[in-house]
N, C-alpha and C positions, 0 to 999 in steps of 0.2 A: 643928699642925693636920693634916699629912698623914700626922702617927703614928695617932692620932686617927681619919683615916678608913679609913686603913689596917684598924685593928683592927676598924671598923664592917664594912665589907667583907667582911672576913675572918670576921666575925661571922656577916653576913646569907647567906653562901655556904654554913655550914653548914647554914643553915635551910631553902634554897632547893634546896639538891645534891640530898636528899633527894625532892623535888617533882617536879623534873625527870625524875629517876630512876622514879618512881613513873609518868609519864607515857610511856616507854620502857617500859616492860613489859606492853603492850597487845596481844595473840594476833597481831596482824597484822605488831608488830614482833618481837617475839619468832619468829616464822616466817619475815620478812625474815631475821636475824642468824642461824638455824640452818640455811638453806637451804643446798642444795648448791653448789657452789662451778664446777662441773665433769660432767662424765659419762663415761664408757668404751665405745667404740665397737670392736667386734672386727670385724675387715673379713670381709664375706661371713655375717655375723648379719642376722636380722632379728627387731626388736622383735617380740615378742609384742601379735598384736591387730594388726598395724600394717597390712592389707591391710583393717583395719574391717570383717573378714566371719569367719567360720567357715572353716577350711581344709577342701579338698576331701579326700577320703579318699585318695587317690593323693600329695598333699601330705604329710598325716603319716604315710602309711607311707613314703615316701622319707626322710622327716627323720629316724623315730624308730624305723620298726620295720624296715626294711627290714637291717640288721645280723646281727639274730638271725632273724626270718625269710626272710631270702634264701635262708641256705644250709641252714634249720632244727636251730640252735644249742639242745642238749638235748630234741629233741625239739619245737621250734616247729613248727608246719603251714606250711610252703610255700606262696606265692601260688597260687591257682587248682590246686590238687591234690586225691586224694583223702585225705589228712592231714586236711583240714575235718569229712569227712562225719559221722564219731564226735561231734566236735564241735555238731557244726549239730543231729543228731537230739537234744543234748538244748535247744535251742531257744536263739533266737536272746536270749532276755531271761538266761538261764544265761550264754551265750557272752558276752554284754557286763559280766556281773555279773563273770566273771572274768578280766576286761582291765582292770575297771577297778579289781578290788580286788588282783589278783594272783592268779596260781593257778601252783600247782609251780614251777617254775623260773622264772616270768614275775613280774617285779615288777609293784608299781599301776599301772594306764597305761603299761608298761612302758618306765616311765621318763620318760612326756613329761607331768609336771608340768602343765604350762602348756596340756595338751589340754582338752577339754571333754568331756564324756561325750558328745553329739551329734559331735564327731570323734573318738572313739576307735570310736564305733560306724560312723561313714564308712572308716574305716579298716581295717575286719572288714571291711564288704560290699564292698569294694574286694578284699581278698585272696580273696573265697570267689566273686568275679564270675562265674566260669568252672566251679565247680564242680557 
């Protein structure tokens, strides 16, 4: 008798695995079981967005541009100089067109991905403040 139920068992499980299975793969479980496990922390980063506001133009050019514009690497304009003025006269919508697409030796957003065009343009009036 408990061969018997045995084999029913064994029976009804393949019928049932399948059910079960099928009820497991619902977006929410399937998002459960792929999630990350973990995260990586580099000490003295900060998350992108994580101050919940727009960075100030002094912000991303300390982060992003201040390397090559410090010392004016290939020719960048130097904080508050007259390096700008060529610049500036061809107008302010120019100057940010090619910050943010890239112009001559300046990469996109020169390099800071994660800008917004509203801080890459903080980040111009910031360098040109004194000018």
């Amino acid at each position: 008798m408990f061969k018997q139920l045995n084999k029913t068992v064994a029976v009804a499980a393949l019928f049932v695995a399948p059910l079960v299975q099928a009820n497991d793969m619902s977006v929410d479980a399937i998002k459960d079981r792929i999630k990350p496990i973990g995260s990586v922390h580099v000490a003295g980063a900060q998350a992108a967005g994580s101050s919940g506001g727009a960075r100030s133009g002094e912000d991303v050019y300390n982060a992003s541009c201040t390397a090559c514009h410090g010392v004016g690497v290939l020719g960048a304009p130097k904080p508050n100089s007259d390096d700008w003025t060529p610049r500036l006269e061809k107008g302010m919508d120019t100057l940010l067109k090619h910050a943010i697409e890239g112009f001559n030796s300046m990469p996109p957003k020169g390099t800071c991905m994660d800008c917004s065009d509203d801080e890459i343009k903080a980040a111009i009036e910031y360098m040109v403040e004194g000018v």
